[in-house]
C-alpha positions as a Markdown table, in Angstrom:
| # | Residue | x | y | z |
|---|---|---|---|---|
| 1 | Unk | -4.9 | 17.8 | -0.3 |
| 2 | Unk | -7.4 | 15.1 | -0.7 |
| 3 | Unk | -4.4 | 12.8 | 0.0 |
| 4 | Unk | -6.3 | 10.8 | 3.0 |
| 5 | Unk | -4.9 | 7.9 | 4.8 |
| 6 | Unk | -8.1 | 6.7 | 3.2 |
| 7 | Unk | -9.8 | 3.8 | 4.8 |
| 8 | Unk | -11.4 | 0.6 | 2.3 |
| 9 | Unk | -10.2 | 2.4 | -0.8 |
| 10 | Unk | -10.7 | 0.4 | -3.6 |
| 11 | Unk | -8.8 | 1.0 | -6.7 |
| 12 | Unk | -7.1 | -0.5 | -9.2 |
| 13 | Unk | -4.0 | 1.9 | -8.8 |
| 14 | Unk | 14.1 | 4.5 | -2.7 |
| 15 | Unk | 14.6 | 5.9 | 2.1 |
| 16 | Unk | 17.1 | 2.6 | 0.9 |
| 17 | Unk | 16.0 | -0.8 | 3.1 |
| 18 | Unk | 19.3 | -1.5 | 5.0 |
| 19 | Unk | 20.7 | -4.5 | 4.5 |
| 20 | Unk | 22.5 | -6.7 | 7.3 |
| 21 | Unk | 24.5 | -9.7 | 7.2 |
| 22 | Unk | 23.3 | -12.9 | 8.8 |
| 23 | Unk | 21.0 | -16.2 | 8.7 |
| 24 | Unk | 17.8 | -14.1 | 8.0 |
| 25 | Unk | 14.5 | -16.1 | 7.6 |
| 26 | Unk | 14.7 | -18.4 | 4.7 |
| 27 | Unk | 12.3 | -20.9 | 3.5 |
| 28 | Unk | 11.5 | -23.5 | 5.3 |
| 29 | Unk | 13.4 | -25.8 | 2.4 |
| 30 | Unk | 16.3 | -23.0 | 2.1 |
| 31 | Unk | 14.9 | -21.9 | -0.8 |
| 32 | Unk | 15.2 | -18.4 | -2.1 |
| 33 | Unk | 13.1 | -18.6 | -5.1 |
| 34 | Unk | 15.2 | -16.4 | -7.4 |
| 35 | Unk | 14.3 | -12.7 | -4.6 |
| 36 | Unk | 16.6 | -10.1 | -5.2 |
| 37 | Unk | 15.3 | -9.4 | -1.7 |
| 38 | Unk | 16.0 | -12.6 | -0.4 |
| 39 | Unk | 19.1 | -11.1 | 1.9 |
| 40 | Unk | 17.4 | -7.6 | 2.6 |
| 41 | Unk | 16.3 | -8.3 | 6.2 |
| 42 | Unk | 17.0 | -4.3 | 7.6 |
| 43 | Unk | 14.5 | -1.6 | 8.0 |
| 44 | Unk | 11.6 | -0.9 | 6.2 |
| 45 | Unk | 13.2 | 3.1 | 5.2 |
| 46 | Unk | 12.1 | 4.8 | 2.4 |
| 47 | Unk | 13.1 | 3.7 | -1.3 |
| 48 | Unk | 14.7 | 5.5 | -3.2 |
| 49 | Unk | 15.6 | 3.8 | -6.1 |
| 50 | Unk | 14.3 | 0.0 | -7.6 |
| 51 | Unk | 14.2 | -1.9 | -11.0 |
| 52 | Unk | 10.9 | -3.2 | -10.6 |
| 53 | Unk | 9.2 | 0.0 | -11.3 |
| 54 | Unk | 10.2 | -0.2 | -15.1 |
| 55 | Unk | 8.7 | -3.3 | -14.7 |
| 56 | Unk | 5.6 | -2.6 | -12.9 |
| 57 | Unk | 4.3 | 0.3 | -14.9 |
| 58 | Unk | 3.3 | -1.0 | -18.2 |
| 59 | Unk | 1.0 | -4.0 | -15.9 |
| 60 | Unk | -0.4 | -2.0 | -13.5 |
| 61 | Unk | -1.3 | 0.9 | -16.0 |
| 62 | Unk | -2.8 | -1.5 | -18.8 |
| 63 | Unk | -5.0 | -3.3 | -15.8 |
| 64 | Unk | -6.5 | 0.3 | -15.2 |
| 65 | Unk | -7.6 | 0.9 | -18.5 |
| 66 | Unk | -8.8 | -2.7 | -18.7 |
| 67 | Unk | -11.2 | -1.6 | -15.1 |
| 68 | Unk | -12.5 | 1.3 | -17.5 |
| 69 | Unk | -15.3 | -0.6 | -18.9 |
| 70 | Unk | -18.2 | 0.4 | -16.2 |
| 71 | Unk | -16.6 | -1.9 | -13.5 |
| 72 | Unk | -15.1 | 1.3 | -12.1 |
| 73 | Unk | -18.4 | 2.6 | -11.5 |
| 74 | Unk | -20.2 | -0.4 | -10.0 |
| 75 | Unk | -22.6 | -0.6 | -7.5 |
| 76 | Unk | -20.5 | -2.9 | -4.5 |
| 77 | Unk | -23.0 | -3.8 | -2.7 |
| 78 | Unk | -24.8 | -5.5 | -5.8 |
| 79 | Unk | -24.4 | -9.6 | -5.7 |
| 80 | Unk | -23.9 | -11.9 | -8.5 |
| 81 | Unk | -27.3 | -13.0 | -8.4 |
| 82 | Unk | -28.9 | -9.6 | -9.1 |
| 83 | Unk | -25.8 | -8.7 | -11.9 |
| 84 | Unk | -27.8 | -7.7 | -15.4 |
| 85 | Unk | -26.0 | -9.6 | -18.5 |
| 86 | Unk | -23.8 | -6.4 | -18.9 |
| 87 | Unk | -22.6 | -6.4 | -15.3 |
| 88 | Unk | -21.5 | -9.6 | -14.9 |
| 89 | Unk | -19.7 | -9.4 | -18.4 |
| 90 | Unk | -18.0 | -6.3 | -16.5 |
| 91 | Unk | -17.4 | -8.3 | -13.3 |
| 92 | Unk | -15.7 | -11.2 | -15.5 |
| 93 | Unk | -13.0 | -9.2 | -17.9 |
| 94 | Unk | -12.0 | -7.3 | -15.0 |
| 95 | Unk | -11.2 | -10.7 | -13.2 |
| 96 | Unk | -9.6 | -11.7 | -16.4 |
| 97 | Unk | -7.4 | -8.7 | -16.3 |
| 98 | Unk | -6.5 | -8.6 | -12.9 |
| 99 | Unk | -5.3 | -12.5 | -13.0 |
| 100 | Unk | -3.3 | -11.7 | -15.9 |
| 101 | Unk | -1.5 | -8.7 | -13.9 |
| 102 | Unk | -1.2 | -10.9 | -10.9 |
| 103 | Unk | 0.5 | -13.5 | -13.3 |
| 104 | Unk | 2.7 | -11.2 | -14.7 |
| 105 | Unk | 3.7 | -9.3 | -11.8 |
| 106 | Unk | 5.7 | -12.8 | -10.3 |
| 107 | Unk | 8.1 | -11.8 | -12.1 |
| 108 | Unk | 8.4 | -8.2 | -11.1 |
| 109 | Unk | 8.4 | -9.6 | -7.2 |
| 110 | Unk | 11.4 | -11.5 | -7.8 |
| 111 | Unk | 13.3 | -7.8 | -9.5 |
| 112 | Unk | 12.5 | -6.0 | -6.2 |
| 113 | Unk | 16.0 | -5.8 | -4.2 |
| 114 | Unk | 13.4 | -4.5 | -1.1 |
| 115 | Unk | 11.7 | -6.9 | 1.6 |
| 116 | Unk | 8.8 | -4.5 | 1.6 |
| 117 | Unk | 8.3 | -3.8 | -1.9 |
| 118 | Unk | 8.1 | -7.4 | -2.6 |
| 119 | Unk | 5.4 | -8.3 | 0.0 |
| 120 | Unk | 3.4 | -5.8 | -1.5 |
| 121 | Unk | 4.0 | -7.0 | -5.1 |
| 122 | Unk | 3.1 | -10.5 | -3.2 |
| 123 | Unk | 0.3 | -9.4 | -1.5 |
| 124 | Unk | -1.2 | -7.6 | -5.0 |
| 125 | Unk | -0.6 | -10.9 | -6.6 |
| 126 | Unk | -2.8 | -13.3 | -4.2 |
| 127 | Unk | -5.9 | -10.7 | -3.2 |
| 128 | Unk | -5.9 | -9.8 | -7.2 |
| 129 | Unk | -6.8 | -13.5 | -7.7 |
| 130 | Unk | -8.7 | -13.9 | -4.9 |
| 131 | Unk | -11.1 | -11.2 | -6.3 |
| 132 | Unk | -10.9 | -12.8 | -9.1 |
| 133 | Unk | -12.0 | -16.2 | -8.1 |
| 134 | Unk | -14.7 | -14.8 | -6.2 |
| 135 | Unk | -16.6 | -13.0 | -9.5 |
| 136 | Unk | -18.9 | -16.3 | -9.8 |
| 137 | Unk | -20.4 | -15.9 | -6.3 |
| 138 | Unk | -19.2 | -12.4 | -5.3 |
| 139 | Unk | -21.3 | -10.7 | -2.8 |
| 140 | Unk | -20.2 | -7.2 | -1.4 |
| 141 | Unk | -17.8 | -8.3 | 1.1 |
| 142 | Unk | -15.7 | -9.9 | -1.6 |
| 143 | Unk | -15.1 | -6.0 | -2.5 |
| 144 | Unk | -12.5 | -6.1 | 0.2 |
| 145 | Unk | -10.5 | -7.9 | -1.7 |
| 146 | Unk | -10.0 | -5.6 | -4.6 |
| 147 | Unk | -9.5 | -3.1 | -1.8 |
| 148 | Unk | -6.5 | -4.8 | -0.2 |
| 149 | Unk | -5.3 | -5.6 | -4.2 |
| 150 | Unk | -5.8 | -1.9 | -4.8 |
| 151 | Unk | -4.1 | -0.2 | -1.9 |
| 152 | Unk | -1.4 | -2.6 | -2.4 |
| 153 | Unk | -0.8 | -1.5 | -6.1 |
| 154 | Unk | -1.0 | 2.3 | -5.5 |
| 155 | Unk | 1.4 | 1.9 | -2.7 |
| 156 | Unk | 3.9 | 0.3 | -5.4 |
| 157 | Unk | 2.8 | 3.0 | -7.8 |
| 158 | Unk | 3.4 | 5.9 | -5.9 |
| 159 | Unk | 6.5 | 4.5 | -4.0 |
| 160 | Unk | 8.1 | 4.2 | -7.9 |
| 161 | Unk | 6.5 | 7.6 | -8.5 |
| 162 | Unk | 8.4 | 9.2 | -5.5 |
| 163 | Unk | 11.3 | 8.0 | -7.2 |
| 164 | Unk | 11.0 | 9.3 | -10.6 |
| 165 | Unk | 9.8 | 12.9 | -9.3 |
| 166 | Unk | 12.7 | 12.7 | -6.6 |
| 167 | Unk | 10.3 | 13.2 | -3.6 |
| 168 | Unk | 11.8 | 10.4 | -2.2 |
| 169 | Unk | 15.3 | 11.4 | -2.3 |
| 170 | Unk | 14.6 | 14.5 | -1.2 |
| 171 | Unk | 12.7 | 13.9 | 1.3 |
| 172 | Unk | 13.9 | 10.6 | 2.7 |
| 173 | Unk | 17.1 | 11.3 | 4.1 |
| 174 | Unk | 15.3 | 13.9 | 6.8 |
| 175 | Unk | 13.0 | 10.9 | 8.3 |
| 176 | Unk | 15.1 | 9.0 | 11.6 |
| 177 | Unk | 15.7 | 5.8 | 10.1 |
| 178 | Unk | 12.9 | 3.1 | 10.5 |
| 179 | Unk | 13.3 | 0.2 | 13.8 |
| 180 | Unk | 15.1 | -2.9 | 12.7 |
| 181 | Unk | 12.2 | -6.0 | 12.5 |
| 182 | Unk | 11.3 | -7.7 | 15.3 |
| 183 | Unk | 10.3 | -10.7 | 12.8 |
| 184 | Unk | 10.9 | -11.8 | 9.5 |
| 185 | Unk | 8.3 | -13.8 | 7.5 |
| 186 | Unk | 10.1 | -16.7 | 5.8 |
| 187 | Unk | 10.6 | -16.1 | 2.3 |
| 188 | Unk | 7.8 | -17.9 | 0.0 |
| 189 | Unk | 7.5 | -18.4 | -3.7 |
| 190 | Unk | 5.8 | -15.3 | -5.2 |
| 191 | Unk | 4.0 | -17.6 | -7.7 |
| 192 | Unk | 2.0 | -19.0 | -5.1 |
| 193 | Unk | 1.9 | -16.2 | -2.3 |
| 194 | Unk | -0.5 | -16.5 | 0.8 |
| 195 | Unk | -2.5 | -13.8 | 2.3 |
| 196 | Unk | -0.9 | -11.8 | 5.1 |
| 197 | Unk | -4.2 | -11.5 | 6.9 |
| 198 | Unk | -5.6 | -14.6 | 6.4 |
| 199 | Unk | -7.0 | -14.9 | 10.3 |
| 200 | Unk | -7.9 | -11.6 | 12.3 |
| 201 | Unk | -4.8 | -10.2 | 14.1 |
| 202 | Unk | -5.7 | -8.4 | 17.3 |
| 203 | Unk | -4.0 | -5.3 | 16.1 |
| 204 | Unk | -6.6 | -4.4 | 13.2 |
| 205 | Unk | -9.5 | -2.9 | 15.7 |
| 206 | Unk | -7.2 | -0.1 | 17.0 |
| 207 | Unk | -5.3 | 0.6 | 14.2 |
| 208 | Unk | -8.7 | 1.0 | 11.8 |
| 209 | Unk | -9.7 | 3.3 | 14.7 |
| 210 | Unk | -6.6 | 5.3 | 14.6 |
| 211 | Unk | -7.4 | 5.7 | 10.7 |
| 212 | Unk | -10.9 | 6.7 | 11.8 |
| 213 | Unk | -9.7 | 9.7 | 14.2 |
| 214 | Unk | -7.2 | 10.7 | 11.7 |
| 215 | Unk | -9.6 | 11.1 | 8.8 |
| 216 | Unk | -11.8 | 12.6 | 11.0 |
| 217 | Unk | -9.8 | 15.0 | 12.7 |
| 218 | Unk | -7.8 | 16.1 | 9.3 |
| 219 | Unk | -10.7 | 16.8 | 7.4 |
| 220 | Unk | -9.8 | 20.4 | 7.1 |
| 221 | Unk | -6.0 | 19.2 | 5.3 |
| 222 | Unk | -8.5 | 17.0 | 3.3 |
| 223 | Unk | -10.1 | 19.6 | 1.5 |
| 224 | Unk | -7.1 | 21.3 | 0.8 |
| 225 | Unk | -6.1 | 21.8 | -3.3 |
| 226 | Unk | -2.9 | 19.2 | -3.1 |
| 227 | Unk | -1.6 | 21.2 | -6.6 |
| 228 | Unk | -1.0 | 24.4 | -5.2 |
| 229 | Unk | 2.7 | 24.3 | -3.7 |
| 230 | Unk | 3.9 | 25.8 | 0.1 |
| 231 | Unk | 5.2 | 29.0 | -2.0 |
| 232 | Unk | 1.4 | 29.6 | -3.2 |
| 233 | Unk | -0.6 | 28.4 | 0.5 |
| 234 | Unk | -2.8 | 32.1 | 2.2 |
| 235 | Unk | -2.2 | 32.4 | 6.1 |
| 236 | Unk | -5.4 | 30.4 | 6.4 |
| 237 | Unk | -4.2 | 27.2 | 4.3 |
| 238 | Unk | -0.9 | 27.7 | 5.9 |
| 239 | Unk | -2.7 | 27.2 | 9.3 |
| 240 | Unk | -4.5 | 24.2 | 8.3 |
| 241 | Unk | -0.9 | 22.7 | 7.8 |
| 242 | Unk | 0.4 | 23.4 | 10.5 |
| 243 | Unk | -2.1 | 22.1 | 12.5 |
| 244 | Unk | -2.0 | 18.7 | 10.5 |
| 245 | Unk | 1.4 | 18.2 | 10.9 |
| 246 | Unk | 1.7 | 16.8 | 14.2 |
| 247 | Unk | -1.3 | 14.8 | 14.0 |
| 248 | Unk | 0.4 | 12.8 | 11.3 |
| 249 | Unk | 3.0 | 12.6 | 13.1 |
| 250 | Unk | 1.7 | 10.9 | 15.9 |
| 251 | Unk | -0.1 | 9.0 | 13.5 |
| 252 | Unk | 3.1 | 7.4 | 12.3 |
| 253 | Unk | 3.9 | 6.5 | 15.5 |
| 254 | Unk | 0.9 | 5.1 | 16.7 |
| 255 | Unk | 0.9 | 3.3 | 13.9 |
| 256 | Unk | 4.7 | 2.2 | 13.7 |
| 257 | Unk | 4.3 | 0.7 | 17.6 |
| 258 | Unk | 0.8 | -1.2 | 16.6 |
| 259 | Unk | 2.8 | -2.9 | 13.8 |
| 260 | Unk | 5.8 | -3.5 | 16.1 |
| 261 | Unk | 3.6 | -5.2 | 19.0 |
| 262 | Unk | 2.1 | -7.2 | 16.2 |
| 263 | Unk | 3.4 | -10.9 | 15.6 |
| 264 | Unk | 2.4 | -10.9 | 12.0 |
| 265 | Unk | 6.0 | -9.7 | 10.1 |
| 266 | Unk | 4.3 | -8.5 | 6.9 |
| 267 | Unk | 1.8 | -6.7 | 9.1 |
| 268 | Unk | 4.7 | -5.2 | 10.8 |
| 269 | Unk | 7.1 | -4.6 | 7.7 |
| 270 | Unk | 3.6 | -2.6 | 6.3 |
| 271 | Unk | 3.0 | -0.6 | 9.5 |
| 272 | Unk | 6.6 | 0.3 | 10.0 |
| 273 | Unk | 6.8 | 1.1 | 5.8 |
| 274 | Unk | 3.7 | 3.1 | 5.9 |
| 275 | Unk | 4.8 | 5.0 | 8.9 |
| 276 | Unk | 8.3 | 5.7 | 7.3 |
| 277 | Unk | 6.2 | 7.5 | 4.3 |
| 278 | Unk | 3.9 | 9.4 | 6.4 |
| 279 | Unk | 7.0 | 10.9 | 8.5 |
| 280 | Unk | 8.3 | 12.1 | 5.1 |
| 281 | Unk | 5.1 | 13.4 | 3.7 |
| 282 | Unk | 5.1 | 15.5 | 7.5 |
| 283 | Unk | 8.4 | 16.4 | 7.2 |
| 284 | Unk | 7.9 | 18.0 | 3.8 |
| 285 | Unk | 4.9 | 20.2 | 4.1 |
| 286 | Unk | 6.4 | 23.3 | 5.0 |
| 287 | Unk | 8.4 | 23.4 | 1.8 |
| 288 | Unk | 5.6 | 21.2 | -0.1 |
| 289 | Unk | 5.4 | 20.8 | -3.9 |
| 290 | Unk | 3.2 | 19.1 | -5.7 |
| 291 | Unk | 5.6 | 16.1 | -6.0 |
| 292 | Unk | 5.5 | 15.6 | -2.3 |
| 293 | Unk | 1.5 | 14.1 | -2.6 |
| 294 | Unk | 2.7 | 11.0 | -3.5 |
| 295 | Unk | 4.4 | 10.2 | -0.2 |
| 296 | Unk | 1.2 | 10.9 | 1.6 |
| 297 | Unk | -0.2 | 8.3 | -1.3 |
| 298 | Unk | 1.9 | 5.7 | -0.9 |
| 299 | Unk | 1.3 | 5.7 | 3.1 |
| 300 | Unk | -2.3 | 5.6 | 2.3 |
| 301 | Unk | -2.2 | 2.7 | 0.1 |
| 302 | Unk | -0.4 | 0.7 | 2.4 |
| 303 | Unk | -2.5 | 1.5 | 5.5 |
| 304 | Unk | -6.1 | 1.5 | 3.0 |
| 305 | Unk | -4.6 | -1.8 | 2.3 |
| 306 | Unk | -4.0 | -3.0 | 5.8 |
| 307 | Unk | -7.5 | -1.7 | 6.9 |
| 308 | Unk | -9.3 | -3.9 | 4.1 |
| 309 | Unk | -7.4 | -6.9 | 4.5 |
| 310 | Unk | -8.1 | -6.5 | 8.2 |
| 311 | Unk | -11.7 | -6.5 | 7.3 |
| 312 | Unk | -11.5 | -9.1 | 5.0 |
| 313 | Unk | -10.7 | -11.3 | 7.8 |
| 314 | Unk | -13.0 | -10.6 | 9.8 |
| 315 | Unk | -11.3 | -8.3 | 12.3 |
């Protein structure tokens, strides 16, 4: 099912968030900036229905055409200094494209009525440019950047995916709703976002090895055709799910308690999101259809996400 929780992937790529009544974490001016989300301070559950995704779609799919003009298949590792004429004319319309999506996708944050959706949407916004800044003197650790931007936007992708092919809905109501936050980060101006990793947070070491173990222990599940549905699986393929399940399973709660112990809220609201997705990707394997995949993606984006921007700082 080649649906992996995927660590440093680098792409360009409603469970309803409760809300409750009370103070919340506002700006430190009182400002709400315009955020539908502005009062959503529940749990991070699954989605099951939002406006942004009309919104999204058009920006995120024109920005992965844009990426289909060799940049896709770069060499990473490859700095700016060594870049041929044709490379760094790559490297530079790519940044172009990806500021403009960032630019247009303030906007789209402020649609969102979910806390989660629109830290993601945030977090897209500031490691796009970031990426993009870096092209004049990128070496290959600036790659982590577009990882963290990519994760981010196939999270959004295939969270608004599970809506439209009604995996979420399905799906969503048989996952145990989600812990309330601990912490709530104060809301921000989506025009000017900051990075939610910018220093190394002790979590990132144990949850990038829980990632490791995972991939390594699933790689059975991994090979696994993700279009053939549950109706279609031989004893054997069968077997390899049921021996998956649990491990994602404890996966999402390994992961869910890292985020909770964590004093970074957007780290946390990420965990406890990503967790949420791979309960209901679990949950719906016995009876899997194809639809179902894009639960397990949207976990994975969040979590490749969290694992780059750990990285990226250093963790």
């Amino acid at each position: 099912m080649a649906l992996l929780v995927v660590i440093g992937l680098t792409a360009a790529v409603t469970i309803s968030v409760t809300k409750n009544d009370g103070d919340g974490e506002p700006s430190p001016s009182g400002e709400t900036f315009g955020l539908a989300s502005a009062d959503d301070k529940g749990p991070a559950n699954i989605i099951t229905e939002d406006p942004s995704c009309a919104a999204w779609t058009p920006i995120i799919r024109t920005l992965s055409e844009e990426q289909k003009n060799g940049w896709e298949r770069r060499d990473r590792s490859i700095p700016a200094t060594e870049w041929t004429p044709e490379q760094r004319r790559q490297y530079e319309k790519v940044a172009d494209a990806m500021r403009r999506a960032a630019d247009q996708t303030v906007q789209v944050a402020k649609v969102t009525p979910h806390r989660v959706m629109r830290e993601l949407y945030e977090q897209f916004i500031v490691y796009a440019r970031a990426y993009a800044d870096a092209i004049p003197t990128y070496t290959k650790d600036d790659n982590l950047l577009a990882g963290v931007a990519g994760g981010t936007s196939n999270a959004v992708t295939r969270i608004c995916t599970t809506i439209t092919y009604k995996s979420a809905q399905a799906r969503g109501p048989l996952v145990s709703n989600a812990p309330a936050p601990t912490a709530l980060a104060p809301l921000i101006d989506p025009r000017n976002p900051q990075m939610f990793m910018a220093d190394s947070d002790p979590s990132c070491v144990k949850l990038i090895g829980l990632l490791e173990t995972f991939d390594a222990e699933s790689a059975d599940w991994q090979a696994l055709d993700s279009e053939i549905p549950a109706s279609e699986w031989n004893p054997e393929q069968r077997s390899v799910i049921d021996r998956v399940i649990p491990l994602m399973n404890t996966l999402a709660d390994d992961i869910e308690r890292l985020g909770l112990q964590s004093s970074n809220p957007t780290l946390q609201d990420f965990a406890i999101f990503a967790a949420q997705y791979r309960r209901a990707y679990a949950t719906a394997l016995p009876s899997y259809t194809t639809a179902d995949s894009y639960l397990g993606a949207a976990s994975a984006g969040i979590t490749s996400a969290i694992a780059d921007a750990c990285r990226a700082s250093g963790s």
